[in-house]
C-alpha positions in Angstrom: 86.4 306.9 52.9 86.9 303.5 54.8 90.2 305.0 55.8 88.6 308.8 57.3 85.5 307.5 58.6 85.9 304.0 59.7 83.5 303.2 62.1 80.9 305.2 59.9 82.1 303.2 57.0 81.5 299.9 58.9 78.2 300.2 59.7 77.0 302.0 56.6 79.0 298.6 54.7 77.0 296.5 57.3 73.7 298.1 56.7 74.3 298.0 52.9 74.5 293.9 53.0 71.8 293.5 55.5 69.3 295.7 53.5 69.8 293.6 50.5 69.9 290.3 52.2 67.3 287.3 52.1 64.2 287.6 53.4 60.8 288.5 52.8 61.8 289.9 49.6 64.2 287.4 47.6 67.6 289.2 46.7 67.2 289.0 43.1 63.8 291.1 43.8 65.9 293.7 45.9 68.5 293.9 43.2 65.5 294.8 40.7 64.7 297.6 43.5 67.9 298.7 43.8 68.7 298.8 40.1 65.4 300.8 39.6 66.1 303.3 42.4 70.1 303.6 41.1 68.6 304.3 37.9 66.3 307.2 39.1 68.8 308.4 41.2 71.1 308.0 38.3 74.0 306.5 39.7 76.1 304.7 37.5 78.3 303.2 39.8 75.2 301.7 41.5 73.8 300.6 38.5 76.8 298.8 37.0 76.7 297.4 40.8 73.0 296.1 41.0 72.9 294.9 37.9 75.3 293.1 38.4 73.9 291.7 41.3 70.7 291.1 39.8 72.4 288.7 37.2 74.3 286.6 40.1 70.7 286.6 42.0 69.5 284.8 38.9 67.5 288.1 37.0 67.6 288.1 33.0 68.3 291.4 31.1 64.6 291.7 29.9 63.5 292.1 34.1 66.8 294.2 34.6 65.2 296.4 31.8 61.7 296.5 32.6 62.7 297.2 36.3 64.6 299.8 34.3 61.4 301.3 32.7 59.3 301.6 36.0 61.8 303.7 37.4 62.0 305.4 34.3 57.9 306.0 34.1 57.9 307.3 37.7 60.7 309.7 36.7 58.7 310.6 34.1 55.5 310.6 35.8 56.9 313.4 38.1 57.9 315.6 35.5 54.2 315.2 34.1 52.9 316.1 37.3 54.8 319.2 38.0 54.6 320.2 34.5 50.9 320.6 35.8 52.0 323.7 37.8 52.9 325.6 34.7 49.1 325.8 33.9 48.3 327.3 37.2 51.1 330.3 36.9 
């Protein structure tokens, strides 16, 4: 993709780092984000990514996992809810 679409690349690459960078938000809190979101959006190469992150941003496996299981519940949550619909058919 680099090679195609280089200047697209290039600022997607650059908006990638700056989004998880330092700042009001510490990066091993973003990594917890990003490993929650890569796990609803079920990414694998994302996850293998953040989580990886998350560990070199000082996160343990129990937070990787219990950022894990709030994605997870809100996955779930949204099934619940439109499950809801069913009743009103």
């Amino acid at each position: 993709m680099d090679s195609l679409a280089p200047e697209v690349m290039k600022a997607f690459w650059a908006f990638d780092k700056a989004a998880v960078a330092e700042g009001a938000i510490s990066v091993k809190h973003k990594e917890l984000i990003a490993v929650a979101v890569a796990v609803t959006t079920q990414c694998p190469y994302c996850i293998d990514i953040h989580s990886g992150n998350a560990r070199k941003a000082g996160a343990t496996d129990a937070e990787i996992v219990e950022a894990a299981m709030v994605a997870a519940s809100l996955r779930a949550g949204g099934a619940v809810t439109h499950a809801t619909h069913a009743l009103s058919i």
